[in-house]
BAZAPA-471226 format. One record per atom (N, C-alpha, C): residue number from 0; residue in three letters; atom name; y, z, x. Coordinates in steps of 0.001 Angstrom, whole numbers, plus 500000, padded with zeros to 6 digits. Layout:
> k r a north up east
> NUM ALA CA Y Z X
...
This chain:
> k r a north up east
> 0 UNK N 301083 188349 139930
> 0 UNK CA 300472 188855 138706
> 0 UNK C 299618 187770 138068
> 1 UNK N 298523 188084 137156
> 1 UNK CA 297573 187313 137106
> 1 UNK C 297209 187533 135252
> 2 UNK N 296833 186357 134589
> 2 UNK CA 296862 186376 132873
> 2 UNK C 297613 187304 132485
> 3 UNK N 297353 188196 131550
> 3 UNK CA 298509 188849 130661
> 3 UNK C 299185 189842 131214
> 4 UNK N 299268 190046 132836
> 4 UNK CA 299922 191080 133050
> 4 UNK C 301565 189695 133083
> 5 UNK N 301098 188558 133699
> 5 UNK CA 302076 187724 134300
> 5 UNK C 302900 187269 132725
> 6 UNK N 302363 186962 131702
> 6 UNK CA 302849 186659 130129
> 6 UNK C 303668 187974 129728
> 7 UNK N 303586 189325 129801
> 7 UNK CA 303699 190299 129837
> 7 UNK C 305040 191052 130575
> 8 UNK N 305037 190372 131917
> 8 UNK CA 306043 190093 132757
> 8 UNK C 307379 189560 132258
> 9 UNK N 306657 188179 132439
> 9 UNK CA 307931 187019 131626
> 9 UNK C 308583 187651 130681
> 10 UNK N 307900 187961 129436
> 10 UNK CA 308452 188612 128236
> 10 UNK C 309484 189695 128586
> 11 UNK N 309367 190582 129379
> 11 UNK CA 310152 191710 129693
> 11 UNK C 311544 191037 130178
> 12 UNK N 310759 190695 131342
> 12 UNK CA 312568 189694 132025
> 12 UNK C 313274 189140 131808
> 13 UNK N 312779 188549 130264
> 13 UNK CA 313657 187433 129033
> 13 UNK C 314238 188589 128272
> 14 UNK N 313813 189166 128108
> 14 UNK CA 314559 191000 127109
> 14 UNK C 315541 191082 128319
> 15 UNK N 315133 191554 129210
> 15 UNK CA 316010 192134 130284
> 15 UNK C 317261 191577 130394
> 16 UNK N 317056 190045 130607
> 16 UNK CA 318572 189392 130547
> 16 UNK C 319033 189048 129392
> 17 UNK N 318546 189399 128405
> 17 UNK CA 319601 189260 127204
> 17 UNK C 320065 190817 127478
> 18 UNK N 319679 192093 127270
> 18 UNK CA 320028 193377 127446
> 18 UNK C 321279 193179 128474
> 19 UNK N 321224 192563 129828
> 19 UNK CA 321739 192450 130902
> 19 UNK C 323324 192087 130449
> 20 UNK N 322985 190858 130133
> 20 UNK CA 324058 189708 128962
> 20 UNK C 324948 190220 128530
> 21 UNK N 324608 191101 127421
> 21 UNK CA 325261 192296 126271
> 21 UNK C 325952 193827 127129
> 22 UNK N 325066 194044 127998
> 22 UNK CA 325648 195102 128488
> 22 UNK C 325158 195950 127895
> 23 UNK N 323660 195886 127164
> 23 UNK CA 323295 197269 126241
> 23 UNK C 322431 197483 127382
> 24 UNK N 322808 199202 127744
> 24 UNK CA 322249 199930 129029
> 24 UNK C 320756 200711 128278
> 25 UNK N 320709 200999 127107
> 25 UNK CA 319275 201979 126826
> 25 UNK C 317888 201016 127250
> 26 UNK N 318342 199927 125804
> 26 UNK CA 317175 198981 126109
> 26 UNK C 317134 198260 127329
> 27 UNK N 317753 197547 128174
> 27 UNK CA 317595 197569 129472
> 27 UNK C 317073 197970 130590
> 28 UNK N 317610 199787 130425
> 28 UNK CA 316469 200345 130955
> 28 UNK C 315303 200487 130535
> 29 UNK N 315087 200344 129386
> 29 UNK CA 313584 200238 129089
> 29 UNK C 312832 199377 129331
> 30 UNK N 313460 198193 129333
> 30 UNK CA 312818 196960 129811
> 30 UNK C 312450 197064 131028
> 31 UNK N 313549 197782 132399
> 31 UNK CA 312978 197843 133545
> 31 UNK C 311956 198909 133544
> 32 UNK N 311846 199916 132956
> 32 UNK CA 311173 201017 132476
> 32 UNK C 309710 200364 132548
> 33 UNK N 309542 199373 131622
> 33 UNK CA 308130 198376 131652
> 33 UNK C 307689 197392 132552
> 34 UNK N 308559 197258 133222
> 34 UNK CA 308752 196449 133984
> 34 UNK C 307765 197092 135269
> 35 UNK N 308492 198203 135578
> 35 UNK CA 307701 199123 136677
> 35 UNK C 306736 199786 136324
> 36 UNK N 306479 199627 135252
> 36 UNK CA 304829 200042 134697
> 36 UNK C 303768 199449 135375
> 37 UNK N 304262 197821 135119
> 37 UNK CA 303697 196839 135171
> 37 UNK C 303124 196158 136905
> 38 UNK N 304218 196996 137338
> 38 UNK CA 304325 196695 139196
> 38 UNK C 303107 198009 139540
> 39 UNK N 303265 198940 138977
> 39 UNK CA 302457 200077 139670
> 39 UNK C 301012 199736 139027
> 40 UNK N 301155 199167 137748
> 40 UNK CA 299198 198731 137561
> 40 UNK C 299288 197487 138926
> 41 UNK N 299847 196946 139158
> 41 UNK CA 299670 195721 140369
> 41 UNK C 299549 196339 141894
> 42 UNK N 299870 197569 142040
> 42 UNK CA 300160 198581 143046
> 42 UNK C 301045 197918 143841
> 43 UNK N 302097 197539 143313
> 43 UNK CA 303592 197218 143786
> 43 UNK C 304835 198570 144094
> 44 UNK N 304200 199569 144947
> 44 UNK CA 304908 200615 144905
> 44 UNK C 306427 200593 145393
> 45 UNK N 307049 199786 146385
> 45 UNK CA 307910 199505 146156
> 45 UNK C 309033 198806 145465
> 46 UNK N 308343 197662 145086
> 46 UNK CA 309382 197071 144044
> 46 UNK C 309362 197804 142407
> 47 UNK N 308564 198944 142506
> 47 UNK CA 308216 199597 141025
> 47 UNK C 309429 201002 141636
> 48 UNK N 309656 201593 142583
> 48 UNK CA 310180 202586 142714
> 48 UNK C 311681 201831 142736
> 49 UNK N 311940 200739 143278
> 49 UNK CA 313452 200071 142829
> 49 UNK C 313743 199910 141198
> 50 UNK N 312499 199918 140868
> 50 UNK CA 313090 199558 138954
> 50 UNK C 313181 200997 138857
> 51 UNK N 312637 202003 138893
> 51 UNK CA 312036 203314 138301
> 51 UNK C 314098 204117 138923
> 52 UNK N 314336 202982 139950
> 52 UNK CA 315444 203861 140799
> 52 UNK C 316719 203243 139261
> 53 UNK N 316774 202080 139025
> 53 UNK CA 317458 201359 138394
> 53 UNK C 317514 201762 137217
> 54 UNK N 316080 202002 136420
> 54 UNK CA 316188 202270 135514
> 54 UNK C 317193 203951 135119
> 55 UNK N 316596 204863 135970
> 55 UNK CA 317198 205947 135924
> 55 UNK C 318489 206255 136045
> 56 UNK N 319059 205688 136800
> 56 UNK CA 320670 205461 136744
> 56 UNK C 321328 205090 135838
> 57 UNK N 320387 203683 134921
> 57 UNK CA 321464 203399 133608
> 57 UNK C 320914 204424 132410
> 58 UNK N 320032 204861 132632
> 58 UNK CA 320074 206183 132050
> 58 UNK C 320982 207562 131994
> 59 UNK N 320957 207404 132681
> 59 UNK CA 321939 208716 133646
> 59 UNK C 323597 208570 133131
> 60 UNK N 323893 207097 132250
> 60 UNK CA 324955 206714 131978
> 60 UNK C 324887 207106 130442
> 61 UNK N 323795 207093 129577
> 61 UNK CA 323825 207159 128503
> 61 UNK C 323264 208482 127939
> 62 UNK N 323175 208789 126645
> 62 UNK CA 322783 209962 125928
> 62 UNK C 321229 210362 125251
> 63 UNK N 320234 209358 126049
> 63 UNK CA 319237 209272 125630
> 63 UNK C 318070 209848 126154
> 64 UNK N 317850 211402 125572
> 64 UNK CA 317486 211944 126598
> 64 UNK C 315391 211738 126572
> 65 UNK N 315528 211343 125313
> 65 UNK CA 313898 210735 125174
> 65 UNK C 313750 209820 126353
> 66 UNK N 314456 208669 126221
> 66 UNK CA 314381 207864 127245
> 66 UNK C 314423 208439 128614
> 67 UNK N 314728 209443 129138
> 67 UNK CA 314662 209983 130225
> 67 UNK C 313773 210655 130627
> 68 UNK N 313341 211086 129731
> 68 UNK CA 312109 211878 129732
> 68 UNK C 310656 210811 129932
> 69 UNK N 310828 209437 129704
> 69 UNK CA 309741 208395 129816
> 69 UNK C 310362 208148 131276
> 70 UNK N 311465 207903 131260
> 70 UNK CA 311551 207667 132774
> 70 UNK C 310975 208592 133986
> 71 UNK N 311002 209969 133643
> 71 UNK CA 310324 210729 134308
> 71 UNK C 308701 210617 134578
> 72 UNK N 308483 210127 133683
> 72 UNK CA 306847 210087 133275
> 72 UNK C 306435 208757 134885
> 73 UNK N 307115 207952 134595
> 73 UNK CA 306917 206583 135285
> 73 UNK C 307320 207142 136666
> 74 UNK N 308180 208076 136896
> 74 UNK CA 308729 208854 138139
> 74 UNK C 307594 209101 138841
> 75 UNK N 307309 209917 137098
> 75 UNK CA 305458 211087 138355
> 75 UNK C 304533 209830 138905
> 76 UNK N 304337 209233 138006
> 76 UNK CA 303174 208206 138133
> 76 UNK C 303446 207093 139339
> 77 UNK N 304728 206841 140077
> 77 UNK CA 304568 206327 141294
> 77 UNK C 304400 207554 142251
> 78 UNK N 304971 208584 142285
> 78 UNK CA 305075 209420 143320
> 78 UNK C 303846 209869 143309
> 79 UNK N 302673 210448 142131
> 79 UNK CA 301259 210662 142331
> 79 UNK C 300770 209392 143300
> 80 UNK N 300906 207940 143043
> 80 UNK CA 300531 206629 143328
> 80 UNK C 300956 206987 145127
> 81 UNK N 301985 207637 145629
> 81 UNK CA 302604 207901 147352
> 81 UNK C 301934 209021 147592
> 82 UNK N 301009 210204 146306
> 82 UNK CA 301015 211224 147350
> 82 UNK C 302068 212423 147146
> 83 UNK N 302731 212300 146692
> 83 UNK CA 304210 213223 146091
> 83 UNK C 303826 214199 145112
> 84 UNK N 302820 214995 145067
> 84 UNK CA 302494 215617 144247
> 84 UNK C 303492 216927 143191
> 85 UNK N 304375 217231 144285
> 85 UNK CA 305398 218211 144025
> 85 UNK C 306212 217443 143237
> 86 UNK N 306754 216121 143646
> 86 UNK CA 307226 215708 142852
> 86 UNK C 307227 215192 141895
> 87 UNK N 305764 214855 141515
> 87 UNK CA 305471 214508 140069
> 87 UNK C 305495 215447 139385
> 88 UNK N 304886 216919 139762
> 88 UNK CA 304620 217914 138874
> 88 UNK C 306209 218312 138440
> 89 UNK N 307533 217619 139138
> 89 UNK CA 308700 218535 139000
> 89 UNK C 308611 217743 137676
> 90 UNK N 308636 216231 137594
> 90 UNK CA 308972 215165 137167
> 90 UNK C 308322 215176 135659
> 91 UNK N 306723 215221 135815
> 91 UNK CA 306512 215689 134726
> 91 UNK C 306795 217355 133144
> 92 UNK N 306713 217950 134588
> 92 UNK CA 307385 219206 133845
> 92 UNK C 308874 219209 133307
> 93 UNK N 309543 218615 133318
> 93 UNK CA 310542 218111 132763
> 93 UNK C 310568 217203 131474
> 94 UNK N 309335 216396 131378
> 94 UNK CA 308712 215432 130655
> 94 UNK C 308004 216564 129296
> 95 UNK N 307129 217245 129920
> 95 UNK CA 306529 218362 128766
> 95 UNK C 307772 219165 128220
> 96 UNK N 308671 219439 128819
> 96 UNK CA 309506 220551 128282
> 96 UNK C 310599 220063 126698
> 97 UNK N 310466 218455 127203
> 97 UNK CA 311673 218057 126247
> 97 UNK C 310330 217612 125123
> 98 UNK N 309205 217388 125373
> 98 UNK CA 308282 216519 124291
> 98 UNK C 308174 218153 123206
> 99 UNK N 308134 219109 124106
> 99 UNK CA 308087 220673 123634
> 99 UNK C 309187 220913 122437
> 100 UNK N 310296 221112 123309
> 100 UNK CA 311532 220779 122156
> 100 UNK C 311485 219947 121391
> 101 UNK N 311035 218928 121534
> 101 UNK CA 311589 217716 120275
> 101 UNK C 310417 217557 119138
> 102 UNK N 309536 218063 119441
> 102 UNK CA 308169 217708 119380
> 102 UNK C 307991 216702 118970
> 103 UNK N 307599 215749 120053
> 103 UNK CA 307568 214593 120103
> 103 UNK C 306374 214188 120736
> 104 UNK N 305698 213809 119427
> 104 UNK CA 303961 213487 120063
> 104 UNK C 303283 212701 121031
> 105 UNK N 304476 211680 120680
> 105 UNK CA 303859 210533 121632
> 105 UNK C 304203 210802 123613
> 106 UNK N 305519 211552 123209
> 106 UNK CA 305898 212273 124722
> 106 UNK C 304841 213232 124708
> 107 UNK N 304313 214162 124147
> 107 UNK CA 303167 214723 124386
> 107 UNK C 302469 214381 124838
> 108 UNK N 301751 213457 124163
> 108 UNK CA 300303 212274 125140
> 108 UNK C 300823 211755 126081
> 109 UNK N 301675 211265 126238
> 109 UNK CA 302184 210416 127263
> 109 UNK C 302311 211564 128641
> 110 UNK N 302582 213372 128300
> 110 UNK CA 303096 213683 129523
> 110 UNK C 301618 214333 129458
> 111 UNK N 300833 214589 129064
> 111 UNK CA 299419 215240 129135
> 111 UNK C 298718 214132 130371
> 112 UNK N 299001 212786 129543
> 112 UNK CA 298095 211741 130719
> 112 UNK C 298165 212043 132187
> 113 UNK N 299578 211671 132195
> 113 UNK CA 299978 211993 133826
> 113 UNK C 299421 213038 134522
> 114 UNK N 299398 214133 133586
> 114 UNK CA 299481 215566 133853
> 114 UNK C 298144 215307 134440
> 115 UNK N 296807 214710 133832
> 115 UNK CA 295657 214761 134232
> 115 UNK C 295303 213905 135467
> 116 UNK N 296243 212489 135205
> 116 UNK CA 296120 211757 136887
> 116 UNK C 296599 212576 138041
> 117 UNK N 297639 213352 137847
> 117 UNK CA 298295 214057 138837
> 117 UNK C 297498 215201 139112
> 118 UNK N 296464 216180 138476
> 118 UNK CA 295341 216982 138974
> 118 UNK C 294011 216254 139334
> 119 UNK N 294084 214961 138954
> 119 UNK CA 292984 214154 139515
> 119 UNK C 293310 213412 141227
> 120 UNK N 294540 213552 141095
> 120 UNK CA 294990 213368 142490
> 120 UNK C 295227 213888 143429
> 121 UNK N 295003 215255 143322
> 121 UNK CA 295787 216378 143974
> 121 UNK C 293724 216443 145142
> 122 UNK N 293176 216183 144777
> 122 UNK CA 292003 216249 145882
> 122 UNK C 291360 217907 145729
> 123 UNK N 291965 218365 144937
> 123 UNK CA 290659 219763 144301
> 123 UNK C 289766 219571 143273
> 124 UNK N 288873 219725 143658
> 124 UNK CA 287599 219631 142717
> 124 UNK C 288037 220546 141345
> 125 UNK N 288558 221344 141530
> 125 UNK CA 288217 222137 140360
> 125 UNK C 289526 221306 139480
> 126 UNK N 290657 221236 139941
> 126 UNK CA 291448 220586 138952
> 126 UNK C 291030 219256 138535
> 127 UNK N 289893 218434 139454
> 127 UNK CA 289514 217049 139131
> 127 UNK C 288818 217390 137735
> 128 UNK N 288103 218604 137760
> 128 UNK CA 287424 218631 136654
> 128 UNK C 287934 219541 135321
> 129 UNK N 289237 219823 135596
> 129 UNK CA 289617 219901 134854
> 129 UNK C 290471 218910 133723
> 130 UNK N 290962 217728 134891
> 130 UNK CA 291310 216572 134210
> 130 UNK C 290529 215822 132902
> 131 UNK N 289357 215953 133661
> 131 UNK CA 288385 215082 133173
> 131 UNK C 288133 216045 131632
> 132 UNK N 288075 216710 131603
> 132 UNK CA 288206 217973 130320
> 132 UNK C 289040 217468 129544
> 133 UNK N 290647 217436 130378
> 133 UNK CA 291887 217283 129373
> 133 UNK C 291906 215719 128926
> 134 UNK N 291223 214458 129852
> 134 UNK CA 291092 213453 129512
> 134 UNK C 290171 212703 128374
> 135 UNK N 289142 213568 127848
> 135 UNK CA 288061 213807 127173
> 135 UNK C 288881 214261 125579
> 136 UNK N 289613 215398 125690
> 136 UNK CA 290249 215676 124571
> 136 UNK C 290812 215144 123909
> 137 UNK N 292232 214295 125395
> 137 UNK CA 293067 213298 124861
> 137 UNK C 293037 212437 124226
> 138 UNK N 291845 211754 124571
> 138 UNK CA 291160 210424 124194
> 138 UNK C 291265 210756 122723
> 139 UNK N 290336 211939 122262
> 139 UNK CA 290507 212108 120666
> 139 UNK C 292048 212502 120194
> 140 UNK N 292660 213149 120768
> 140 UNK CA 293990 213751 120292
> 140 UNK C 294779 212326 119972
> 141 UNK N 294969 211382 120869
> 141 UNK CA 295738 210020 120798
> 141 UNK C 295445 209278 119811
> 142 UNK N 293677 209227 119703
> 142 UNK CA 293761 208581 118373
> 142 UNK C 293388 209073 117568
> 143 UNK N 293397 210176 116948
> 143 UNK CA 293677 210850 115550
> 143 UNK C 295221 210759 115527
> 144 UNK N 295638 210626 116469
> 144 UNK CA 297752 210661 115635
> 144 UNK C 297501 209322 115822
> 145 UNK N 297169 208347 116078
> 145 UNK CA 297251 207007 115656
> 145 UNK C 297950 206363 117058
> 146 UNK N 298087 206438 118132
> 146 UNK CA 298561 206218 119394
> 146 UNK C 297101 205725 120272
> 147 UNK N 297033 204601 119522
> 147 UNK CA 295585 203903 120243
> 147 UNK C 295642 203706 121234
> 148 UNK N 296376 202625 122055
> 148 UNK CA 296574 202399 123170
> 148 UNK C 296653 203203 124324
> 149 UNK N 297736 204574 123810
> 149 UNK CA 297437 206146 124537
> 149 UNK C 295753 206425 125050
> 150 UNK N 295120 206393 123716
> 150 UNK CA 293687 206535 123432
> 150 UNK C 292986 205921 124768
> 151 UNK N 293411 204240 124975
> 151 UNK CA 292687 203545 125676
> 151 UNK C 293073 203527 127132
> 152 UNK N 293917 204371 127641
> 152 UNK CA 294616 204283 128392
> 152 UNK C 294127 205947 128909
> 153 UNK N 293977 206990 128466
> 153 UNK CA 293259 207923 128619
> 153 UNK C 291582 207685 128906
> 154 UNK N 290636 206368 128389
> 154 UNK CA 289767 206437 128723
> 154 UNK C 289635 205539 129789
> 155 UNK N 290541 204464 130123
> 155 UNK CA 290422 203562 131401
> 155 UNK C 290657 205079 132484
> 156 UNK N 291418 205817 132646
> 156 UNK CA 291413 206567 133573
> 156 UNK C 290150 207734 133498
> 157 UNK N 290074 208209 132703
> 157 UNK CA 288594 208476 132748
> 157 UNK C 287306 208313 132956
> 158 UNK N 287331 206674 132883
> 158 UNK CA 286039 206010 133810
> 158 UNK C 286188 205833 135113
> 159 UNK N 287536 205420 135006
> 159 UNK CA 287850 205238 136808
> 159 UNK C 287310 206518 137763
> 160 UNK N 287654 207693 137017
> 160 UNK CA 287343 208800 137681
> 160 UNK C 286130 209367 137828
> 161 UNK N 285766 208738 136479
> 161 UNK CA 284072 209274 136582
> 161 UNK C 283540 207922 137727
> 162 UNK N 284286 206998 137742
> 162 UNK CA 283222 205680 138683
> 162 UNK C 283216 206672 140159
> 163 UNK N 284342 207544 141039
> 163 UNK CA 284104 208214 142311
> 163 UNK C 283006 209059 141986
> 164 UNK N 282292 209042 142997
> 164 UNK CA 280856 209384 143582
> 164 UNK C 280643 211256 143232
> 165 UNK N 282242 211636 143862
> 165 UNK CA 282487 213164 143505
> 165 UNK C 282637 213461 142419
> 166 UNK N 282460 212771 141114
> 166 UNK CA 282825 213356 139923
> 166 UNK C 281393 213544 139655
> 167 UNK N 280311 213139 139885
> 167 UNK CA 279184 213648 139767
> 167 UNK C 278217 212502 138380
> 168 UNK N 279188 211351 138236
> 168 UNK CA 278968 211201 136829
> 168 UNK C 278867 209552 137217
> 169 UNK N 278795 208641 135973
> 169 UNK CA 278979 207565 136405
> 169 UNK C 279553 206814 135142
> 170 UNK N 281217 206081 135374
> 170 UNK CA 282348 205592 134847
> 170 UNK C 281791 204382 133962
> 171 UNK N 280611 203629 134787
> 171 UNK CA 280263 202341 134375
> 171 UNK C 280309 201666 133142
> 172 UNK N 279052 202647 132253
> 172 UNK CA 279039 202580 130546
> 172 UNK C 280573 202621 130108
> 173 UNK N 281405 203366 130125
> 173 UNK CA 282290 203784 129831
> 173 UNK C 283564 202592 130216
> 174 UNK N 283205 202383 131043
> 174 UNK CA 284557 201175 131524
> 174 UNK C 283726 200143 130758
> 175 UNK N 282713 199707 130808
> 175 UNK CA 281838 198142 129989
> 175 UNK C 282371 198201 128632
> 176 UNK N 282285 199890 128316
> 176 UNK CA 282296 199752 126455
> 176 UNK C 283990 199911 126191
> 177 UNK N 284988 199767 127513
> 177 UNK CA 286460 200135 126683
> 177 UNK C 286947 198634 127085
> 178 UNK N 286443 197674 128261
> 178 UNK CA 286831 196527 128191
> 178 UNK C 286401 195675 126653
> 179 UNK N 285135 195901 126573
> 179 UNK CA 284558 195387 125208
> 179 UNK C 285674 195678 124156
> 180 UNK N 285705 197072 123847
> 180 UNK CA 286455 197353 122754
> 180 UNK C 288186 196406 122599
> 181 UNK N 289237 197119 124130
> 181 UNK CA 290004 196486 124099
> 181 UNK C 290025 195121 124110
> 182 UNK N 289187 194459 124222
> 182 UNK CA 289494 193070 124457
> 182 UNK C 289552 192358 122786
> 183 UNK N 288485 193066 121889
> 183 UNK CA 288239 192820 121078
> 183 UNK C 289503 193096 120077
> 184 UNK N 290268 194603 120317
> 184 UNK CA 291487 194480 119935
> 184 UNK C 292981 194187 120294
> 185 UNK N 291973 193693 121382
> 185 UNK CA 293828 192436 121618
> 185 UNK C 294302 193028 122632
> 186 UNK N 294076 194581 123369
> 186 UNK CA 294798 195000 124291
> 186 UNK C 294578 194506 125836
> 187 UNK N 294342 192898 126264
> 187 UNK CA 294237 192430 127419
> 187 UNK C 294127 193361 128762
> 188 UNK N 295889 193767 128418
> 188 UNK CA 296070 194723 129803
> 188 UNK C 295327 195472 130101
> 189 UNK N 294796 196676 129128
> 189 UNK CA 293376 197560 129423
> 189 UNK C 292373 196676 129518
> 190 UNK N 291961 195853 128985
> 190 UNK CA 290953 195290 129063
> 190 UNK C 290419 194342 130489
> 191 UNK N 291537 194094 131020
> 191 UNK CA 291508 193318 132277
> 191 UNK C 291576 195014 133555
> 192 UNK N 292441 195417 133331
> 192 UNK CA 292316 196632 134603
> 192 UNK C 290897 197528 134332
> 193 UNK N 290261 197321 133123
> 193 UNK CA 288775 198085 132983
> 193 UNK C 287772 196867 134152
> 194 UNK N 288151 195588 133487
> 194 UNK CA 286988 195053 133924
> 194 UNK C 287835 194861 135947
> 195 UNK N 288683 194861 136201
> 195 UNK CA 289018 194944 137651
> 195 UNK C 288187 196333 138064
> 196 UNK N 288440 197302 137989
> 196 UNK CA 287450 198506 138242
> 196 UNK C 285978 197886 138554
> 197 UNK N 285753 197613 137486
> 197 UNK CA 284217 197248 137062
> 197 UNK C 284052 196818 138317
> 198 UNK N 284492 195597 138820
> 198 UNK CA 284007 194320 139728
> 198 UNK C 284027 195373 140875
> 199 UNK N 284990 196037 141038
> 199 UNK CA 285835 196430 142720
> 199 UNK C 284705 197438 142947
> 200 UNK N 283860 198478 141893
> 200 UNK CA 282778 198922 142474
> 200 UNK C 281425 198307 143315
């Protein structure tokens, strides 16, 4: 891992073993929860599906069913990352159903995102462009409830998608002006995986 994903890192794994220490299982898993966030932006698909395995289990021990429902989210998002399409859609639909019940906004955005990588992955045009629709919306929906990062995180995947040749469009402007932005507000991590895009075209 490389600048703030590797600072970013550290930080988690110092949580982790105090969580570890104590024996408190929620935050723990959350920590590995971020942890494998952090492996799948690195495209570490296996050592991200061992946390995603870890995390879910000490879940599975406790009563937290929000937290499970993020764990699902991180579920879809490696198995879209293998190709598992069935199983993200199980993974996420499980994810919408409880953000439904609880109404819980930020599980909202959070299971909408996926929802749109996972029809952007699926290799049909028509759902690609339908993503790109729901990714367009999101962008505003995230930050009018004040879930910026959601915001920026909806438009890094939105340029990415517009940067393939088949979207008909071109990501470029769009990735230049969200590294600019994030960098300017501090969010490194977007700001470094915008400008990685950038270069890799």
């Amino acid at each position: 891992m490389e600048g703030d994903s590797a600072g970013a890192w550290q930080a988690e794994s110092n949580a982790r073993s105090i969580f570890e220490q104590v024996g408190d299982r929620v935050p723990w898993a959350q920590v590995t929860l971020s942890q494998a966030d952090l492996l799948l932006d690195e495209n570490k698909k296996i050592e991200a599906a061992a946390a995603i395995h870890e995390a879910s289990e000490l879940l599975a021990q406790g009563n937290s069913l929000r937290d499970q429902a993020f764990a699902d989210l991180i579920l879809a998002r490696a198995a879209i990352s293998n190709g598992k399409i069935e199983e993200a859609t199980i993974a996420i639909s499980r994810a919408k159903l409880f953000a439904t019940r609880s109404r819980d906004k930020e599980l909202e955005i959070a299971s909408r995102l996926e929802s749109a990588r996972m029809d952007a992955a699926t290799g049909d045009l028509a759902r690609r462009e339908s993503a790109i629709r729901s990714l367009h919306n999101l962008v505003l929906d995230a930050k009018a409830a004040g879930y910026h990062y959601a915001s920026l995180e909806a438009r890094l995947t939105l340029g990415i998608l517009q940067m393939d040749p088949q979207s008909g469009r071109s990501g470029r402007a769009e990735l230049a002006a969200l590294h600019r932005e994030a960098s300017t507000a501090g969010f490194t991590l977007i700001a470094d995986r915008a400008a990685t895009e950038l270069r890799n075209q």
